[in-house]
C-alpha positions in Angstrom: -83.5 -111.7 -7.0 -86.1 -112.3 -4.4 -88.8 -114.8 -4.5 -92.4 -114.9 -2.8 -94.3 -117.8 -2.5 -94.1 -122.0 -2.9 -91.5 -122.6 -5.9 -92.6 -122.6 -9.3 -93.5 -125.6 -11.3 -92.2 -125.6 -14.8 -93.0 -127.8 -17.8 -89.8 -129.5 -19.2 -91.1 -128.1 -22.5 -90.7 -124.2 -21.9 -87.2 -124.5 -21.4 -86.9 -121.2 -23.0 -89.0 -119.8 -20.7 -86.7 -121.2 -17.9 -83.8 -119.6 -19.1 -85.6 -116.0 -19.0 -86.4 -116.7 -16.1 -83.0 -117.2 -14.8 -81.9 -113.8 -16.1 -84.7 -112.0 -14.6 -86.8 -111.5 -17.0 -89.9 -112.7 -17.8 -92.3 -112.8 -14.3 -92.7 -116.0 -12.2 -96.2 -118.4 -12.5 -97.6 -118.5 -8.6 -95.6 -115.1 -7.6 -93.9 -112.0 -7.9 -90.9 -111.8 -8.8 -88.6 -108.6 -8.3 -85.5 -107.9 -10.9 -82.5 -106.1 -9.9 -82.5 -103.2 -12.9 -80.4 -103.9 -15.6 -78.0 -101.1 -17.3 -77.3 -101.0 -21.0 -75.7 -99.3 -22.6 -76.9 -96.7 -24.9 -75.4 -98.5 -27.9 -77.2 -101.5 -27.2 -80.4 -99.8 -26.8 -80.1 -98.8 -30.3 -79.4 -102.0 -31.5 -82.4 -103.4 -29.8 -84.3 -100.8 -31.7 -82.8 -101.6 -34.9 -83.3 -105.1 -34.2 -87.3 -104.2 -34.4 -86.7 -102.2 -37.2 -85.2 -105.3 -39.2 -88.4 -107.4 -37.9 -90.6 -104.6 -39.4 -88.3 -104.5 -42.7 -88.2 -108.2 -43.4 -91.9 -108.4 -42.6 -92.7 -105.7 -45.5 -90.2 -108.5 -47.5 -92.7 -111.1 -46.9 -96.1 -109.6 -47.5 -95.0 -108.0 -51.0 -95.0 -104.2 -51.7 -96.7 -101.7 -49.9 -98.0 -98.5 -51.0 -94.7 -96.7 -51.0 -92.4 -95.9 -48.1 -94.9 -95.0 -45.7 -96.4 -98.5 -45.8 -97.7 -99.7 -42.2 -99.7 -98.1 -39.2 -99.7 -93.9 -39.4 -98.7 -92.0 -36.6 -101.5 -90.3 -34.6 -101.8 -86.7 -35.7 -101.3 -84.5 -33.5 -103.7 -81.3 -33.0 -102.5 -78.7 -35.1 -102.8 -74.9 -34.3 -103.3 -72.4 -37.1 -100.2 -69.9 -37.3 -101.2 -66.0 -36.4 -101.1 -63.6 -38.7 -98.0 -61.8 -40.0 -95.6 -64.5 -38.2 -93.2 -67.2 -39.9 -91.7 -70.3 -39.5 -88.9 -70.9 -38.9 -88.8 -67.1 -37.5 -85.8 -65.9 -39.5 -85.5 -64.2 -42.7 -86.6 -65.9 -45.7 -82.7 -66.1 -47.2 -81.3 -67.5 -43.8 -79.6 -70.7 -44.1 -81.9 -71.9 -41.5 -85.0 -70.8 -43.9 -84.8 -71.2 -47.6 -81.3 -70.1 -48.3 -79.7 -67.6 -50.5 -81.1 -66.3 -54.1 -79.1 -67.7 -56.3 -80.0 -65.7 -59.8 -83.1 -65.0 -62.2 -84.3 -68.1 -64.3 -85.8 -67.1 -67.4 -87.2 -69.8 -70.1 -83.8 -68.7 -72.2 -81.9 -69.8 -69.4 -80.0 -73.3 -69.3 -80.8 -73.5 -66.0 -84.7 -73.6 -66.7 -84.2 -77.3 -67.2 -84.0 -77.4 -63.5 -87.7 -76.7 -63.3 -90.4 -79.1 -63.7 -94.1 -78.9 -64.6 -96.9 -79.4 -61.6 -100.1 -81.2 -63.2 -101.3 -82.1 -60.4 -105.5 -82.0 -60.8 -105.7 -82.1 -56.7 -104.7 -78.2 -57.1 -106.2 -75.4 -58.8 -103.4 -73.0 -60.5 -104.3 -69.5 -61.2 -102.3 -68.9 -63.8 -103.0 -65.2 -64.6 -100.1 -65.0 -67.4 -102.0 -68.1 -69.1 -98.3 -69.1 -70.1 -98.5 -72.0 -67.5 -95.6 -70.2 -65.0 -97.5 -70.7 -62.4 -97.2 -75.0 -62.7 -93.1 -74.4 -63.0 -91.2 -74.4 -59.9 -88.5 -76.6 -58.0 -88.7 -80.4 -58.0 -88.5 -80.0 -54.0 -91.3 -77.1 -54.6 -93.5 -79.6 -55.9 -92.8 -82.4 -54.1 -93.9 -80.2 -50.5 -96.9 -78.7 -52.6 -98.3 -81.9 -53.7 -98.3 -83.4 -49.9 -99.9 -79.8 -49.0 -102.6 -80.9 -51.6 -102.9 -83.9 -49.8 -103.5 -82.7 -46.2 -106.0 -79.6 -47.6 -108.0 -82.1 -49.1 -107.7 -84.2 -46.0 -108.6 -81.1 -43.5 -111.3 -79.7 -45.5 -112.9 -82.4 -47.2 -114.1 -80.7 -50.6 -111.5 -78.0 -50.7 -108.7 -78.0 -52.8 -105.0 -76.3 -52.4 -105.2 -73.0 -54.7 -101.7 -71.5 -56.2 -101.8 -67.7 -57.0 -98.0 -67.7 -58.1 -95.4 -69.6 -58.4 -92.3 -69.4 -60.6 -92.8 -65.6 -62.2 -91.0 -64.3 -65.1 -92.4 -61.2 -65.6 -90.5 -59.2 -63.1 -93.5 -58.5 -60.2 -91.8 -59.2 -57.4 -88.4 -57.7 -55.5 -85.4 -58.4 -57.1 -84.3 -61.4 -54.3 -87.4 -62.8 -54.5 -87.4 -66.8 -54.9 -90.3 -66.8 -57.2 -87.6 -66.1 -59.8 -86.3 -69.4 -59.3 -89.4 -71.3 -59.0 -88.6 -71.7 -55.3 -91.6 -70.2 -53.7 -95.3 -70.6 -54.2 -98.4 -68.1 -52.9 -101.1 -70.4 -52.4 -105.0 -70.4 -50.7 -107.9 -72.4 -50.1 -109.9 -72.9 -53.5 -113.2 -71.4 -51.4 -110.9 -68.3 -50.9 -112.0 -68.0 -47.0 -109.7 -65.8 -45.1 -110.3 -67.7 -42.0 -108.7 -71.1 -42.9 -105.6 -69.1 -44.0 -103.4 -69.4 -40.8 -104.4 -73.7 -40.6 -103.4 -73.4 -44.0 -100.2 -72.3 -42.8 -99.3 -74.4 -40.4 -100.6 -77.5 -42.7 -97.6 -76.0 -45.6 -95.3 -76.4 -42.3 -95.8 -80.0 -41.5 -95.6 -80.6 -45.6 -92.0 -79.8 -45.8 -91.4 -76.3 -46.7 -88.7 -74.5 -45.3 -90.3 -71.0 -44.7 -93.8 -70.5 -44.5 -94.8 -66.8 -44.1 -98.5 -65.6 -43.3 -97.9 -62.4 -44.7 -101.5 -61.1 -46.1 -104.9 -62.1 -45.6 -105.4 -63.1 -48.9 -102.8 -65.4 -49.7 -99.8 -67.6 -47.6 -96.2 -67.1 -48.8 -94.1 -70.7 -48.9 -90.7 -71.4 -50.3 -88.3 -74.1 -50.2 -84.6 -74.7 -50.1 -82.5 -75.1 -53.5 -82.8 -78.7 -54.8 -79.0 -79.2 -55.0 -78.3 -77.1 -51.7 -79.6 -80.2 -49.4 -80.2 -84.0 -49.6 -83.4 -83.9 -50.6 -84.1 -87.3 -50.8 -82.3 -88.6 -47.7 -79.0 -89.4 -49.2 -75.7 -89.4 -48.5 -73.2 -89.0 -50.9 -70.3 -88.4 -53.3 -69.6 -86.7 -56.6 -69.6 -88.7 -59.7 -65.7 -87.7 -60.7 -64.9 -89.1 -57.1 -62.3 -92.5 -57.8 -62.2 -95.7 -56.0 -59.4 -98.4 -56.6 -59.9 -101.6 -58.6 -57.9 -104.6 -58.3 -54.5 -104.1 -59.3 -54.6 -100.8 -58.4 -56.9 -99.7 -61.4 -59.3 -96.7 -60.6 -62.6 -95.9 -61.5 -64.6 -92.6 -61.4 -67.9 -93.4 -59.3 -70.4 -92.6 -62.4 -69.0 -95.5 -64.0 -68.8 -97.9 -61.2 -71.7 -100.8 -61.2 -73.0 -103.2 -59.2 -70.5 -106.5 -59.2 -67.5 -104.1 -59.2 -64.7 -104.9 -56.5 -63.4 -102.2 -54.6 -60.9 -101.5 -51.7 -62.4 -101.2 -48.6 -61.3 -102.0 -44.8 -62.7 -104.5 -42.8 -62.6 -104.5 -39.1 -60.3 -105.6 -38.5 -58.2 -103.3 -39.8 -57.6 -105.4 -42.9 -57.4 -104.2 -46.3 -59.4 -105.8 -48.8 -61.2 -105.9 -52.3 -65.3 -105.6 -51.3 -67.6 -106.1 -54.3 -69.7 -103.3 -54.8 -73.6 -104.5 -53.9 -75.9 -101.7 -55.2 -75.9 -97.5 -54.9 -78.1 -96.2 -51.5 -78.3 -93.0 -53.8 -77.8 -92.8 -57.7 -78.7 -89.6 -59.7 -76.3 -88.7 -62.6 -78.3 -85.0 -62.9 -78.4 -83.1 -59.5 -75.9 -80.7 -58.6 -75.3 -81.1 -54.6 -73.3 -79.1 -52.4 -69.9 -81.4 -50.9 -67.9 -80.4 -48.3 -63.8 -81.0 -49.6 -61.6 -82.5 -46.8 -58.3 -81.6 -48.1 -55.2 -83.6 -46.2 -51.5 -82.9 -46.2 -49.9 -85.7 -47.8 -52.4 -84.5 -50.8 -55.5 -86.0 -50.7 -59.1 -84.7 -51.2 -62.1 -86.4 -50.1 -65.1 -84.8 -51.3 -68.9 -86.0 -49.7 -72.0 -84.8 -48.1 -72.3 -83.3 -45.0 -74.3 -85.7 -43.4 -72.1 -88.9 -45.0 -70.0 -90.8 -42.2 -66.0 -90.8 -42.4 -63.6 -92.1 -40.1 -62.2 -89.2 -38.3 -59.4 -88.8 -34.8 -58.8 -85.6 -33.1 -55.3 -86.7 -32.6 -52.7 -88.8 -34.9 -53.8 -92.5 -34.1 -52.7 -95.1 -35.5 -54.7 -98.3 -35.0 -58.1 -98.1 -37.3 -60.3 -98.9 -34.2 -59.1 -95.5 -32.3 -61.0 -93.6 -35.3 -64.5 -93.1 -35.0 -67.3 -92.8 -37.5 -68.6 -89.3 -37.7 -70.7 -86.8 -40.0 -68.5 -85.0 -42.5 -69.7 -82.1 -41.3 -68.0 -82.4 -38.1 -64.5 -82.8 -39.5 -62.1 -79.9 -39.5 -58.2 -78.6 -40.2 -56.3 -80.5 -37.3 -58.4 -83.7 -37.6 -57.0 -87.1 -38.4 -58.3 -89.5 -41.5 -57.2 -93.0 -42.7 -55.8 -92.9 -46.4 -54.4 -95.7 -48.2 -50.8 -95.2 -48.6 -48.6 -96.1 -51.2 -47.0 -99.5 -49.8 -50.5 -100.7 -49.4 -50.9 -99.8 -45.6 -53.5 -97.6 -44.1 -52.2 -94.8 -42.4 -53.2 -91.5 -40.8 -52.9 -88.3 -42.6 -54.0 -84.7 -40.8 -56.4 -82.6 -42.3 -55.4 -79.0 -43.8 -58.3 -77.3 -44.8 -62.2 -78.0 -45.1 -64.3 -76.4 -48.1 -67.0 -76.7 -49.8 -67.2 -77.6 -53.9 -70.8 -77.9 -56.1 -70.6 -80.6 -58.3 -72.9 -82.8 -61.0 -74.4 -86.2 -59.9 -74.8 -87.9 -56.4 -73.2 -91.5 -56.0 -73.2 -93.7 -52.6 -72.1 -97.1 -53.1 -72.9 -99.5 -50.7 -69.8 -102.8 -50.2 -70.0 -105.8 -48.9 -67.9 -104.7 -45.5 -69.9 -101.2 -45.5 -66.4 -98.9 -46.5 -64.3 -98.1 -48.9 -61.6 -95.9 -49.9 -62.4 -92.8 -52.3 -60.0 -90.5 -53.5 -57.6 -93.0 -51.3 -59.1 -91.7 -48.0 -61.5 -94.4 -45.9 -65.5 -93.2 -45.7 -68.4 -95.4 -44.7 -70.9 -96.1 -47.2 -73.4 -94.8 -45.1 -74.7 -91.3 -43.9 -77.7 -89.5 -41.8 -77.3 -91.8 -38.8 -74.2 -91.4 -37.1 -73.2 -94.6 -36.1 -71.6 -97.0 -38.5 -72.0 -100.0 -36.8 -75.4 -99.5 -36.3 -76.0 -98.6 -40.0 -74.1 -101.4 -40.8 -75.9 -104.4 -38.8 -79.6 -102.4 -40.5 -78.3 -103.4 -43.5 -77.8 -107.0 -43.0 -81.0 -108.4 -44.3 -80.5 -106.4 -47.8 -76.6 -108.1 -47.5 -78.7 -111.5 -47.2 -80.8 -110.7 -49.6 -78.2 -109.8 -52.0 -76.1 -112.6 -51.5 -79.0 -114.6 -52.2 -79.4 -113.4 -55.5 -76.5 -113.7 -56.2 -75.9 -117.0 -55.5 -79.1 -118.1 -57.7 -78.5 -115.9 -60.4 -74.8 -115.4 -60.7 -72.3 -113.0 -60.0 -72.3 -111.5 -64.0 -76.1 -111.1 -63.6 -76.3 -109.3 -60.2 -75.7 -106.1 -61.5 -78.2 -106.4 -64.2 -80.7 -107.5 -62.0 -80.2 -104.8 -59.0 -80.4 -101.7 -61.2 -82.2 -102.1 -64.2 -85.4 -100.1 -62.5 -82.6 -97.7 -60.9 -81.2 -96.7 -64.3 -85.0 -96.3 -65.8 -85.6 -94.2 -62.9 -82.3 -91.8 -63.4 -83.0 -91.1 -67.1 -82.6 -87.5 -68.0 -86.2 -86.0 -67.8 -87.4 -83.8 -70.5 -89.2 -80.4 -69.3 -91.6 -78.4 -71.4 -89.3 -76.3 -73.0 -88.9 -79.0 -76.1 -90.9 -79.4 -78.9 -93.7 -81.2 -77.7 -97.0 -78.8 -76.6 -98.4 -78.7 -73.1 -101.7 -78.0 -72.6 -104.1 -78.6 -70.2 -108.0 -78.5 -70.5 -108.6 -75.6 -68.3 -106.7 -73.1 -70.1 -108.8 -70.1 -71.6 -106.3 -68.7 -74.1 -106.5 -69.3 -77.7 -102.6 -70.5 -77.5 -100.0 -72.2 -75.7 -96.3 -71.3 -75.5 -93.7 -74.0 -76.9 -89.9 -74.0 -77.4 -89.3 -73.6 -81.6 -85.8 -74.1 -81.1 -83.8 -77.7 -80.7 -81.1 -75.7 -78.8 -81.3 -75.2 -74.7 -79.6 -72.1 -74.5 -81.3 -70.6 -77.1 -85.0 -71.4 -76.9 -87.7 -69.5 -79.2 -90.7 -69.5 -77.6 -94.1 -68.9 -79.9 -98.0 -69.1 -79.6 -99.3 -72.0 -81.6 -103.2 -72.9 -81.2 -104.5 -76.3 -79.7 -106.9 -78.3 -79.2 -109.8 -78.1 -76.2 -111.0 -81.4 -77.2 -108.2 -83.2 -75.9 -108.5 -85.0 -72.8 -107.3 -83.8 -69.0 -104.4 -82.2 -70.1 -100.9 -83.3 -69.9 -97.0 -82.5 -71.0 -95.7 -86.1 -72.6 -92.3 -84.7 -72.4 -92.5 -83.6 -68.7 -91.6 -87.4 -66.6 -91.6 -87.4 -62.8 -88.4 -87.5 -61.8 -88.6 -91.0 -59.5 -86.6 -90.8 -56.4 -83.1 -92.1 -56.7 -82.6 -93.3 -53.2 -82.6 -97.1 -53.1 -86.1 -98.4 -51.5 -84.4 -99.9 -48.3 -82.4 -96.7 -47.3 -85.7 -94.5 -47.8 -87.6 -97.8 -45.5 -84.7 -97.6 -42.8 -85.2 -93.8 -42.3 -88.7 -93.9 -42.0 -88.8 -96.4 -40.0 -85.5 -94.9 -37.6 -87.5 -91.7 -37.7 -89.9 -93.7 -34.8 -87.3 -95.8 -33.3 -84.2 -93.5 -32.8 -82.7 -90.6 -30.7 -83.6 -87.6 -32.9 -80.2 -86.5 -31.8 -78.5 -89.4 -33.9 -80.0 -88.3 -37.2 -77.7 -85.4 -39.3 -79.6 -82.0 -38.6 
């Protein structure tokens, strides 16, 4: 350190200010002063990232609720170019796993698997609806969701122009026979002034909403579609199925669906300690989608199944001290890897991976512990995923530890459960779609009738033309309910938020 100049004067009071200047730094009063550059390491310079992503989290804390997880200053858009004709993105077919993903059958209204599809009233977009059976407002939940924030950015764009869908889910057979229309995967949309011209900005603005392949394939219409709901996280979770176990006290088990908040569960601490770590909340609870887990089957027996962006503790070699294994994406694992498992005289120990496969299964569960692990299916995961560092993740989640403790501690440990999840469990209730009893109709339909289910049964729906009424109001669906994201607030703030702070490389692609 090398210093120019008379020596500084420094008030007794700033003491702090002293001290930072000791390490170099804060700059001198009366001179320049030239530090030595410092080396940190690239862990640390995460932390110090996170450690502003906390500030920004527990400020949102303080000032109340904001409009949703987007709440604080937007980005700066960047300019956006309009897509030339007869390309794609991404440029691969539209069944690549890199695009939209395979077909995966026909839906038809008789199908169980119409339940899957909801209704799109959105009034910010003009639906053609040809058929006038309302097909062209079913699709996808994760076909809406990218349609509605196209809607969005059209009307931002163009002010007076609204997002206009020629087709959407189709059940009358007009399309090739692996088309993703049949599955209410894909949507055909234009400008509602029907100019050619703004097609290929149109394109580019479905891009930056979220859809996995956009297509400008005519000059009257743009071609979108979107992955399978259960085929990614779409909601930024991590996760495991609802049959997966955990162990109790006393060597109990309980399946994940009916674990709760308040539950105590074994998890590792570390320092390599076994121990019974109450159950705070669930990062991801929803008790309907089917999701895709990868199965990490291991010699003495075990079978872990989670998501492939989860974190579990994996060594390339047999190790036997906890610290040795490092937090990783499940999708990294693979047969000649290492986990931890929770033998049977209460010791962890290493057991070698056999085989790695993939299993589709109902319901989505990610319980977050005290110490941030625990054992499922007797093998040692984190509770966290989509970043791949655990201690990072970890430390993020402090303040919502504090928090929780807190309420605790005021409330009661019998009432923290209660109090955590009450909106959760309102917001995971099994939606109703319009293939029930109640009528849909809307107040820009043309045709004398409306199609409604006749028939209490799912798998065997009757569906008949009954008349209604054009006086009614905007119309709506009371049975259709937006599904509310099941992804606990603070995860969802945390991603956002790492999304500006982080390495893209450390998020799960």
């Amino acid at each position: 350190m090398l210093w120019n100049g008379p020596p500084p004067r420094f008030d007794p009071h700033h003491s702090n200010a002293f001290k930072c200047l000791r390490r170099g730094l804060l700059s001198g009063h009366g001179g320049s002063l030239k530090v030595s550059p410092m080396k940190v390491s690239s862990w640390w310079e995460s932390l110090a990232r996170l450690g502003l992503l906390a500030i920004f989290t527990w400020s949102s804390l303080v000032q109340g609720c904001g409009p949703g997880p987007g709440y604080g200053n937007r980005p700066r858009p960047r300019k956006l170019t309009p897509m030339p004709y007869k390309t794609s993105f991404p440029k691969l077919s539209e069944n690549n796993l890199g695009a939209s993903g395979r077909v995966e059958g026909k839906i038809t209204r008789n199908s169980e698997r119409f339940n899957e599809l909801v209704c799109n009233y959105n009034t910010d977009i003009i639906f053609k609806d040809e058929e006038k059976t309302l097909a062209d407002r079913f699709m996808t939940k994760r076909c809406k969701d990218c349609l509605n924030k196209l809607a969005i950015a059209v009307m931002n764009h163009w002010p007076g122009t609204k997002l206009r869908v020629t087709e959407a889910w189709d059940e009358d057979g007009h399309h090739p026979p692996d088309s993703l229309h049949y599955e209410g995967r894909a949507v055909d949309i234009t400008t509602s002034d029907r100019i050619p011209d703004k097609y290929g900005m149109l394109a580019q603005l479905a891009v930056e909403a979220g859809f996995d392949f956009v297509y400008y394939e005519s000059k009257y219409h743009v071609h979108c579609s979107v992955k399978a709901d259960h085929s990614v996280a779409v909601e930024k979770g991590g996760c495991f199925p609802g049959w997966a176990r955990v162990t109790l006290a006393g060597g109990g088990q309980k399946t994940l669906a009916s674990l709760g908040p308040g539950d105590r569960v074994l998890a590792l601490t570390g320092s390599g300690h076994i121990v019974l770590s109450r159950v705070l909340l669930f990062l991801h609870q929803d008790h309907e989608s089917r999701s895709t887990f990868l199965v990490l089957a291991t010699k003495d027996g075990r079978r872990l199944a989670l998501s492939p962006h989860h974190l579990v503790f994996l060594a390339p070699h047999h190790k036997l001290h906890h610290s040795e294994y490092k937090a990783q994406f499940a999708s990294r694992a693979k047969p000649g890897d290492y986990v931890l498992v929770h033998g049977a005289d209460g010791r962890v120990q290493p057991s070698r991976i056999t085989s790695v496969s993939q299993e589709e299964g109902m319901g989505v569960y990610a319980p977050l512990t005290e110490h941030g692990t625990l054992f499922v299916d007797g093998v040692l995961a984190s509770s966290y995923a989509l970043i791949e560092d655990h201690r990072l993740a970890h430390w993020a989640f402090g303040p919502l530890r504090l928090l929780l403790s807190f309420t605790q501690l005021v409330r009661g440990e019998g009432t923290l459960g209660a109090q955590v999840t009450e909106a959760e469990r309102e917001h995971t209730k099994k939606p109703t779609h319009c293939n029930t009893q109640h009528i849909c109709v809307n107040q820009t339909l043309s045709s004398p009738g409306m199609y409604v289910n006749t028939n209490t049964s799912d798998r065997q729906s009757s569906w008949a033309a009954v008349p209604i009424n054009r006086d009614i109001e905007r119309g709506h669906c009371d049975s259709v309910r937006e599904k509310v994201l099941s992804v606990h607030w603070y995860a969802r703030l945390l991603h956002r938020l790492g999304q500006f702070f982080l390495d893209p490389k450390t998020f799960h692609h």
